[in-house]
C-alpha positions as CSV (number, residue, x, y, z in Angstrom):
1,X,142.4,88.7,18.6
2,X,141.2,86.2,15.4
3,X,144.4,83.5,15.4
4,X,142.9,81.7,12.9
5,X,145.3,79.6,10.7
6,X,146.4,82.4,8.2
7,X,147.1,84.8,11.1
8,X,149.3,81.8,12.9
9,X,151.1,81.9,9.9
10,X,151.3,85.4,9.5
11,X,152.7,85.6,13.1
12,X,155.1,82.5,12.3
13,X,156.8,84.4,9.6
14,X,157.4,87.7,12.3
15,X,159.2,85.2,14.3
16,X,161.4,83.7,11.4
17,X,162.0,87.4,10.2
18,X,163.3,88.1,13.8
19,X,165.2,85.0,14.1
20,X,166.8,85.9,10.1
21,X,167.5,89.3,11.7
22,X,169.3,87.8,13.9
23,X,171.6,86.1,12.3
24,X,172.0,88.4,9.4
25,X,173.2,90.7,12.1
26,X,176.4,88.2,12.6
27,X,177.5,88.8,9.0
28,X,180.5,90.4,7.7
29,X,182.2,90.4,4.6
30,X,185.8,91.4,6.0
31,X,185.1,87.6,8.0
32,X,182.5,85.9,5.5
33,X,180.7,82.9,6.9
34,X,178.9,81.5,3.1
35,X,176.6,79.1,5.4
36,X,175.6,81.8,7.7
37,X,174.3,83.5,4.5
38,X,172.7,80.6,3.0
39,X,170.7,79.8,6.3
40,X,169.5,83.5,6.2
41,X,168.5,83.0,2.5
42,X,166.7,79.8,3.1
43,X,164.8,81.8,6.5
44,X,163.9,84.8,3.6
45,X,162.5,82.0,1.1
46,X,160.9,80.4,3.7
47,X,159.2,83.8,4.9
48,X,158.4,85.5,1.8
49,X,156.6,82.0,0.8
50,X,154.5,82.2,4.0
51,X,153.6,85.6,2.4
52,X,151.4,84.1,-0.7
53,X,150.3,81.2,2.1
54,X,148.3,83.1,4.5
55,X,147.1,84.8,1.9
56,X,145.6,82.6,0.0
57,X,144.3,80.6,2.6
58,X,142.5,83.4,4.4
59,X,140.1,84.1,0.6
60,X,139.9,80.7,0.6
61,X,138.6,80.0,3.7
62,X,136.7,83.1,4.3
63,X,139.3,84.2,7.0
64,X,140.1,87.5,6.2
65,X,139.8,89.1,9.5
66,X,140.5,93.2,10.6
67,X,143.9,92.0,12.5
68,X,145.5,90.2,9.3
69,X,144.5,93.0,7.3
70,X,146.7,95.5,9.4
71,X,149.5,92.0,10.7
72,X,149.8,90.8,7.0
73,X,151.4,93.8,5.3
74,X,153.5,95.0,8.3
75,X,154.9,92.0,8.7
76,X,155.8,92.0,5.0
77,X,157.5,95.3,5.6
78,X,159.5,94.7,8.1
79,X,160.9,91.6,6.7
80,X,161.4,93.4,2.9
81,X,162.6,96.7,4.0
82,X,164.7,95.4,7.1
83,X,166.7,93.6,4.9
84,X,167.1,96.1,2.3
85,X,168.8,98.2,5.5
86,X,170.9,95.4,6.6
87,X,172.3,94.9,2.2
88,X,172.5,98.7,2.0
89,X,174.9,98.5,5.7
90,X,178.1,98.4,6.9
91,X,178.2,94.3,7.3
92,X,178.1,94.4,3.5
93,X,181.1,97.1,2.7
94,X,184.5,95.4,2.5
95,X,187.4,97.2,3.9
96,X,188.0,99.4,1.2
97,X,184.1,100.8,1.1
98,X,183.2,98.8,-1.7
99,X,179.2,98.0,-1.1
100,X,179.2,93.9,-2.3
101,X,175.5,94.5,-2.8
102,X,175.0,97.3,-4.7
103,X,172.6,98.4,-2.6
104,X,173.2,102.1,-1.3
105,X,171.3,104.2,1.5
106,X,169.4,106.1,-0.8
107,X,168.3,103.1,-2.4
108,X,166.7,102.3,0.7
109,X,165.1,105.6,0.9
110,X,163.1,105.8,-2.0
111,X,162.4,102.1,-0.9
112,X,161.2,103.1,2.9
113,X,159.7,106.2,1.7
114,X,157.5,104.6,-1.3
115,X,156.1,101.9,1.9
116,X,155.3,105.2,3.6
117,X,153.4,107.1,1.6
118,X,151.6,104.5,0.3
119,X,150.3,102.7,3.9
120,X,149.5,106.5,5.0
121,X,147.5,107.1,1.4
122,X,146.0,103.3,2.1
123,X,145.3,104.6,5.7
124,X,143.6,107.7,5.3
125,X,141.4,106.1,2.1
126,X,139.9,103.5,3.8
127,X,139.1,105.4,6.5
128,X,136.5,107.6,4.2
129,X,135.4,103.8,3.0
130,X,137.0,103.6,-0.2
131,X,138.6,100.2,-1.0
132,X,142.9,100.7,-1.4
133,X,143.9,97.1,-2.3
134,X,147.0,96.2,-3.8
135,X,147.4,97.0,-7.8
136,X,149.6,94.5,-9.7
137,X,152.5,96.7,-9.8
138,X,152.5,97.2,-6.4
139,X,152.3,92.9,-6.5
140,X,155.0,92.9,-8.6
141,X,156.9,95.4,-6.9
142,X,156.9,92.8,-3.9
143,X,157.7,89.6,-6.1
144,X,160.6,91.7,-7.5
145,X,161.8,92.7,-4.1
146,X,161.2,89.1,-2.4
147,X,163.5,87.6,-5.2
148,X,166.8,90.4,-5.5
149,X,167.1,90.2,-1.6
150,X,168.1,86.3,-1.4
151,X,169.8,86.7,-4.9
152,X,171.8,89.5,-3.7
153,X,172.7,87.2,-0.4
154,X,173.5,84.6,-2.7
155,X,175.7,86.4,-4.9
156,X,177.8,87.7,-1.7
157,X,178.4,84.5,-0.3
158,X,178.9,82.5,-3.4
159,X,179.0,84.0,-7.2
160,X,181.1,86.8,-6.3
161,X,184.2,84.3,-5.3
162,X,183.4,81.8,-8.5
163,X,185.6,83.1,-11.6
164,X,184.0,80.9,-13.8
165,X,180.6,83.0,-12.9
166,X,182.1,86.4,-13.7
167,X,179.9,86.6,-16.5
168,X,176.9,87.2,-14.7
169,X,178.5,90.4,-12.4
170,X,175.7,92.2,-14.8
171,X,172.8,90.2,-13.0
172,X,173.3,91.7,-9.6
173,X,173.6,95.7,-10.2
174,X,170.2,94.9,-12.9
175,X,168.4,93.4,-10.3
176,X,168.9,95.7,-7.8
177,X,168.4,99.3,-10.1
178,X,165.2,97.3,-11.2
179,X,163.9,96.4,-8.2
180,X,164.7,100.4,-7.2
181,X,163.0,101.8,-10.2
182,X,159.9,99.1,-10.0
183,X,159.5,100.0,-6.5
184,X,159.7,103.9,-7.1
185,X,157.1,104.2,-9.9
186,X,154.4,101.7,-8.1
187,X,153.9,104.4,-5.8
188,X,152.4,106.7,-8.6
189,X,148.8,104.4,-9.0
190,X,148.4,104.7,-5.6
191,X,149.0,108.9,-5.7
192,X,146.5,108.8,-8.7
193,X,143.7,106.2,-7.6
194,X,144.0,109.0,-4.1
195,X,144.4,112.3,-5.6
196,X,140.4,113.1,-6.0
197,X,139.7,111.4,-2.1
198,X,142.3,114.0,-0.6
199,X,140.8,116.5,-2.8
200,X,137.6,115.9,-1.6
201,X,138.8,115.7,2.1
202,X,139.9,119.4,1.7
203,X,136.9,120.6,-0.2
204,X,134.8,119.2,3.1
């Protein structure tokens, strides 16, 4: 394996998404712990940040190497979409089955399903040699999803229990129908910039 300094980093933000894991796992609304929440959010910041780091350091540097190319965006999965689970679960439902978030099972669905399809479509194209980068929805679809998660956090441990804040209750169900429908249609360039390679794969 190439552990050069944008894969170290890549690896360092599997670890902080484990150890963010972790301790979102000791949440609960019925017994809310606001700093427990807030060192979660600061572990997501920290982590999604690494995101754009290795990144750019590996086309800076020439460093773009076969592992990050596969480490990189599972990595980023994990940490988006295991969160999205843990916002969408029981930790987040008060006693009376109100969801704090907003964020619903289906929700995570189309959410799961969208990462799915597309790593499989990105999968099977470059495998016949055709290029399947990211597009800049899809880019936006992860800038989108890398801010709602420590905003909805932040909303659960703090805004929701400020009166004087009530006036932005709008902010949280937006973000998270936006960040649903966002992640929903950038699926569809990826169907499209595929459509002629799978019809090709069944013509040969």
């Amino acid at each position: 394996m190439n552990l050069n300094l944008p894969n170290r980093i890549t690896l360092a933000r599997l670890a902080i998404a484990i150890v963010f894991f972790v301790l979102l796992a000791q949440f609960t609304v019925t017994q809310p712990n606001p700093l427990l929440l807030d060192v979660c959010i600061t572990l997501f910041i920290i982590a999604a940040a690494t995101d754009w780091l290795d990144g750019y350091l590996a086309r800076k540097h020439n460093q773009v190497t076969a592992m990050g190319r596969v480490l990189d965006p599972f990595v980023d999965k994990v940490l988006v979409c295991g969160t999205f689970v843990f916002l969408a679960g029981a930790s987040f439902r008060t006693a009376g089955g109100i969801q704090t978030t907003g964020v619903h099972p289906w929700m995570v669905v189309v959410i799961l399903g969208r990462e799915l399809l597309v790593t499989g479509l990105r999968g099977f194209s470059e495998s016949r040699g055709v290029s399947f980068g990211a597009n800049h929805i899809g880019k936006a679809k992860m800038v989108l999803q890398s801010i709602a998660a420590p905003v909805l956090m932040f909303f659960v441990a703090h805004v929701d229990h400020w009166p004087t804040w009530a006036a932005l209750a709008w902010v949280k169900p937006a973000l998270v129908w936006a960040t649903v429908l966002v992640t929903a249609l950038s699926m569809l360039p990826y169907v499209i910039q595929s459509r002629h390679i799978l019809a090709k794969a069944d013509i040969a």
